[in-house]
N, C-alpha and C positions, 0 to 999 in steps of 0.2 A: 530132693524136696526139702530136707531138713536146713540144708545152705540156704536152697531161697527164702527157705523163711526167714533164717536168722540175718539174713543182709537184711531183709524189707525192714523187719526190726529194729536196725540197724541206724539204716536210714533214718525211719521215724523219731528214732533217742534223738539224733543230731539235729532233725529239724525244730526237735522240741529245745533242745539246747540254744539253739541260735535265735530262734523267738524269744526264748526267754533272756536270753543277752541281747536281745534288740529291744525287748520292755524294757530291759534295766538299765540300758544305755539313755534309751527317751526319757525314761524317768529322772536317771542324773543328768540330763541334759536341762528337762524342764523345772527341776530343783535347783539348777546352777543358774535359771534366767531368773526364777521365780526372788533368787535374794535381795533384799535392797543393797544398791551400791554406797558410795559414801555421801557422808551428809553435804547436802549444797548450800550455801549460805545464802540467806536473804539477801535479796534485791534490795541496795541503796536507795535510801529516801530522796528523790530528783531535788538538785538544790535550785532554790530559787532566786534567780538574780532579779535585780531591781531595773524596770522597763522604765521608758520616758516617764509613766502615768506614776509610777514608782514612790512614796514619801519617803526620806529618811527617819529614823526614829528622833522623838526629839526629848527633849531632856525634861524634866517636870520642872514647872514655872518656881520663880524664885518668890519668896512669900515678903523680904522687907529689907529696906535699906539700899540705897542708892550702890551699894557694891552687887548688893545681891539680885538686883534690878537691871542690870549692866545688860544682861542677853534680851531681856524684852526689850530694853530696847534701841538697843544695835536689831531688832529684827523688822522696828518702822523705817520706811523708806528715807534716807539719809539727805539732805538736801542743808544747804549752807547759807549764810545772812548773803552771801551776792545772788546767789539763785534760789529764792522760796519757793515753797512746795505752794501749788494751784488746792491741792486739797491735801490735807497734812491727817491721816490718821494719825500719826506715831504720839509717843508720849514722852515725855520729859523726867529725867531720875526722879527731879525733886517732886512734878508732881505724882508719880509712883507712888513715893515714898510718904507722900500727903505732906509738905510741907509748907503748901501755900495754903493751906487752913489754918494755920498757925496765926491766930487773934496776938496782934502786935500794938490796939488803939487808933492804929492810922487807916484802919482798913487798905491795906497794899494787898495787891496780888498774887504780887512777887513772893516767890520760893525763900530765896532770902533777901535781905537787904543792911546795909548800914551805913551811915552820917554822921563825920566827925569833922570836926575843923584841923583842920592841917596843921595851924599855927600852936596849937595846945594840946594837940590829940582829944582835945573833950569829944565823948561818946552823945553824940544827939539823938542819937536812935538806932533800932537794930534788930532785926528778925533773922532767928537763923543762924546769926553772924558767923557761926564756927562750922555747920554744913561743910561738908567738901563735896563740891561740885563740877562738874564739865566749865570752863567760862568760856569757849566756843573762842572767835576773833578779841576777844579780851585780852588773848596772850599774845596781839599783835603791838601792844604796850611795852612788851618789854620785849619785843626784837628791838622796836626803835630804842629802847635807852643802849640795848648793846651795841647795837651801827653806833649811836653817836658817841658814846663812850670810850669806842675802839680806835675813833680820831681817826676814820678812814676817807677817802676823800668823796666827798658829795657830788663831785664832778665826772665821777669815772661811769665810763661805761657798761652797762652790765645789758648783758642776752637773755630773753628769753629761752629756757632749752626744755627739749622734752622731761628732762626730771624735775620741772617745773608745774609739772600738770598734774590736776590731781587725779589719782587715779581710784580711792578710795571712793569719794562719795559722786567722781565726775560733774564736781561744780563748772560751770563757766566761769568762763572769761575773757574779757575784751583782748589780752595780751595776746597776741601770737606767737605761735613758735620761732624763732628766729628776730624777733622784734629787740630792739636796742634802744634803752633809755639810758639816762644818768641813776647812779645808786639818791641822789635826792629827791629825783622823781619818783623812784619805785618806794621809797619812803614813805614819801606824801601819798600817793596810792592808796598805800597798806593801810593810810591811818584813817585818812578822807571816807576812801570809799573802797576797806575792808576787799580790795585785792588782792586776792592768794596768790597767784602764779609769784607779781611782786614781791609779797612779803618773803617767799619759797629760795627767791634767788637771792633775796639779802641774806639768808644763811647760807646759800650754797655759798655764794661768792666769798667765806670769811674766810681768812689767813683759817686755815686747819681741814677746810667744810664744814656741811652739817652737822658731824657731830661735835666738832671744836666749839660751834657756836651753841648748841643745845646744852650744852654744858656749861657755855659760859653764862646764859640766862640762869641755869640752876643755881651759879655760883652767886649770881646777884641778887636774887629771891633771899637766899638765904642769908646774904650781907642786909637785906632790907628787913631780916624778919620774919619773912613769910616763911613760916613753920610747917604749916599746912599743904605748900603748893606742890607743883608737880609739870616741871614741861619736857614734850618731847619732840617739838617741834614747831617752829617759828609762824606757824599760820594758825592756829585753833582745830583746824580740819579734823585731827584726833580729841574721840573724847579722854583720851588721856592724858590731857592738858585740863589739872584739876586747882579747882585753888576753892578757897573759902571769901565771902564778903569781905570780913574783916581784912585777907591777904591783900584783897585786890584795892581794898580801900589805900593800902603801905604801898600799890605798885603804882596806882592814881598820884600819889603826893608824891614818890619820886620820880614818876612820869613829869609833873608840873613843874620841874623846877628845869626843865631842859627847854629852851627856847622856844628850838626848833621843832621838836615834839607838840607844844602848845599850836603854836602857829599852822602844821601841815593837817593835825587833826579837828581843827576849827575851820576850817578851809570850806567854805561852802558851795565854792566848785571851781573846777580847773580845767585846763585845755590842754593836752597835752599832744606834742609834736611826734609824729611817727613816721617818719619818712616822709611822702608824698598824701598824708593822709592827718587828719585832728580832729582827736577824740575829747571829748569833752564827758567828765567824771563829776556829781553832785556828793555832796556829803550824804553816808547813810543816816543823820541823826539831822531830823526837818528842824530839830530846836533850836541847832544855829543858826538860821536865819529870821526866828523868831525875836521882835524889838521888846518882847517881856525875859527875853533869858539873857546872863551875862554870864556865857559858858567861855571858861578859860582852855580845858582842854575835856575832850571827849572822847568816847571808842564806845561804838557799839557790837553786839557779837550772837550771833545765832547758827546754833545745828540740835537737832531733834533730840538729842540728849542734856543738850544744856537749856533748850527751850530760850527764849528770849534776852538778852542781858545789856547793863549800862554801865557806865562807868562815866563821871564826869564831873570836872573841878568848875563850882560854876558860885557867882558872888549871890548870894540872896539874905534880905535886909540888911544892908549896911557888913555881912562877914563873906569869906572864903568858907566852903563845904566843899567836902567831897561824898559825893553821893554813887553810891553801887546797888544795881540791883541785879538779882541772877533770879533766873528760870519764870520769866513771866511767860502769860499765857500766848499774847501774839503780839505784835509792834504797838497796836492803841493800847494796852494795859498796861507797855512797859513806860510807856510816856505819861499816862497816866499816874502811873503811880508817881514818876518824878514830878509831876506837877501836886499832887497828893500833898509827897515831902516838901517842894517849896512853900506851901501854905500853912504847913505845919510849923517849918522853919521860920516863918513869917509872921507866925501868931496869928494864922487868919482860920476860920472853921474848917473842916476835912469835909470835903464833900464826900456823898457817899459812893458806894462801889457800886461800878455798873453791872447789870444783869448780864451773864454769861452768853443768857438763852437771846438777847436780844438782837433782833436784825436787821433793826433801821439802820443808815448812815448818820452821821450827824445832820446834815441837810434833812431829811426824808424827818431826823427824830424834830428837828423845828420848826418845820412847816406843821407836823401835825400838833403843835403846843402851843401854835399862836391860834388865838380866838377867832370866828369867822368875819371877813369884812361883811360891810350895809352890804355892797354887789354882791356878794356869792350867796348871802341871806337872803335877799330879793330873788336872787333866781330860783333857790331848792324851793320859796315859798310858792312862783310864779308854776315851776314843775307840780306842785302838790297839788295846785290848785287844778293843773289840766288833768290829773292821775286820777281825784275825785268828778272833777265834769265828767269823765270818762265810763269811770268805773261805776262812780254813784248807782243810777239807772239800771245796768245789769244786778249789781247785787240785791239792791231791790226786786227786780223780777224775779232773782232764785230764791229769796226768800218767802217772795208770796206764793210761786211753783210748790217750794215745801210744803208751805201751810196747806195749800189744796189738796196734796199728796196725803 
């Protein structure tokens, strides 16, 4: 009896042992989940890439000065004196920079200007004159003094080629790829009617290339003077082709004294042979074929950072001048103004400057300045007359209507 008791006993210690090492198993079981594991780092902030609709950041606006002004604007649509813009937002350094406010007596337009006679250097006038500005096809003046300087032959044949074409601001042009002229044609081109592809191959084609000839303009600039200038390239196309009035006034005088220069750039229009095919080229500047101008040599020059520009040795009252103008507003202002200086140079009164806002043509602003004829007087009269028979009689009855009222 006393054994069965002590097994049953027995037993029951052990059951109680093993419960209680199966609590304390659970226990450390559910104290070993219960811990936090290791730390897990934060989820990366998704980066965001920039989609079609996307802007890039852009730089804060430049607040003055034609260097500082450079990125506004290079950001208006870029277009060349052969191909003008239909609708032209962009803006010009100089007038950024306000320089065509600048009260000079003459009322000009023009950003800068200046008028000396060749033969004395006397200063006739001048706005600006020291500016350094973009001068667009200006700097196609002094490709031609290098062709001709360089005593290369005027007869040779030269190709259009693809490194002829611009690809910067993708002006046109009549030249094709593949097209073969004489280097005296593509001269006259460049000067007449401000042809890029032409003026492009006249430095490609120089003993050296490109950069032989860009180089050799720089060398000549600065034999002339031009203190100021800056080219990098035989067509204007770059506005890094900078010079000042004054310079260009020193690149005009020695532009003048080269024949041929005079002659291709006066040219008031040409036919040129191209195979099975003739093109026919007008001078960009209408003043040469005007019988009040006795313009010896010319160049006109336009791209959205240089705005408008002239250049040209022309005889007014009995002297030689050379007249420059840089960054007018559009082709009539920049004519304008040269007709301004000729009346100035002339001793005759300056007419005044035309309204910006204005948007008649010439025609359209004379018809409405001439006084009305007897016939067109006669008829507004004859219409007023039928407007009163007409109307007479009802206004009358509205107004006796009111009184009753």
């Amino acid at each position: 009896m006393a054994n069965a008791v002590s097994s049953r006993a027995g037993r029951t210690r052990l059951s109680f042992v093993l419960a209680l090492l199966a609590v304390c198993a659970g226990a450390a079981w559910w104290r070993w989940q219960a811990q936090p594991g290791p730390p897990v780092p934060p989820a990366a902030p998704a980066i965001a890439t920039a989609g079609p609709a996307a802007d890039p950041p852009r730089a804060p606006p430049p607040v003055a000065g034609p260097e500082a002004l450079a990125a506004e604007a290079a950001a208006a649509s870029p277009t060349t004196e052969s191909d003008p813009p239909q609708l032209n937002n962009g803006a010009s350094w100089g007038h950024l920079a306000g320089l065509h406010q600048t009260d000079n007596g003459v009322r000009l337009r023009s950003s800068a200007a200046f008028v000396m006679e060749p033969g004395t250097g006397k200063v006739l006038l001048r706005k600006n004159g020291d500016a350094v500005l973009p001068i667009a096809s200006l700097t196609k003046l002094m490709t031609a003094i290098v062709v001709t300087e360089a005593g290369l032959p005027l007869h040779e044949q030269l190709t259009i080629a693809e490194e002829d074409v611009d690809r910067e601001r993708r002006s046109r042009s009549r030249l094709r790829v593949g097209t073969t002229l004489a280097r005296g044609e593509a001269m006259r081109l460049a000067l007449m009617s401000s042809e890029n592809r032409a003026a492009h191959a006249l430095g490609r084609t120089h003993p050296g290339g490109l950069p032989a000839f860009v180089a050799a303009m720089n060398r000549k600039a600065r034999a002339l003077g031009m203190k100021n200038t800056t080219f990098v390239d035989p067509t204007g196309l770059s506005n890094l082709n900078q010079s000042t009035a004054r310079d260009v006034a020193l690149l005009a005088s020695a532009a003048s004294r080269h024949h041929l220069v005079r002659e291709y750039s006066t040219t008031p229009q040409h036919d040129v042979a191209l195979g099975k095919r003739t093109l026919r080229f007008n001078n960009s500047n209408h003043l040469v074929k005007s019988p009040h101008w006795d313009i010896r040599l010319q160049k006109t020059g336009y791209i959205v950072e240089a705005g408008q520009c002239l250049a040209m040795n022309a005889r007014v009252a009995g002297r030689e001048l050379i007249l420059v103008l840089l960054d007018a507003a559009d082709k009539r202002s920049r004519f304008e103004d040269a007709e301004r200086i000729k009346r100035f140079a002339g001793g005759e009164p300056t007419p005044p400057a035309r309204r910006a806002a204005a948007s008649k043509g010439p025609r359209q602003a004379k018809a409405a300045a001439k006084p009305p004829s007897r016939t067109a007087q006669g008829q507004r009269g004859r219409h007023e007359s039928r407007v009163n028979r007409t109307f007479a009689p009802k206004q009358a009855a509205g107004r006796r209507r009111g009184e009753a009222g």
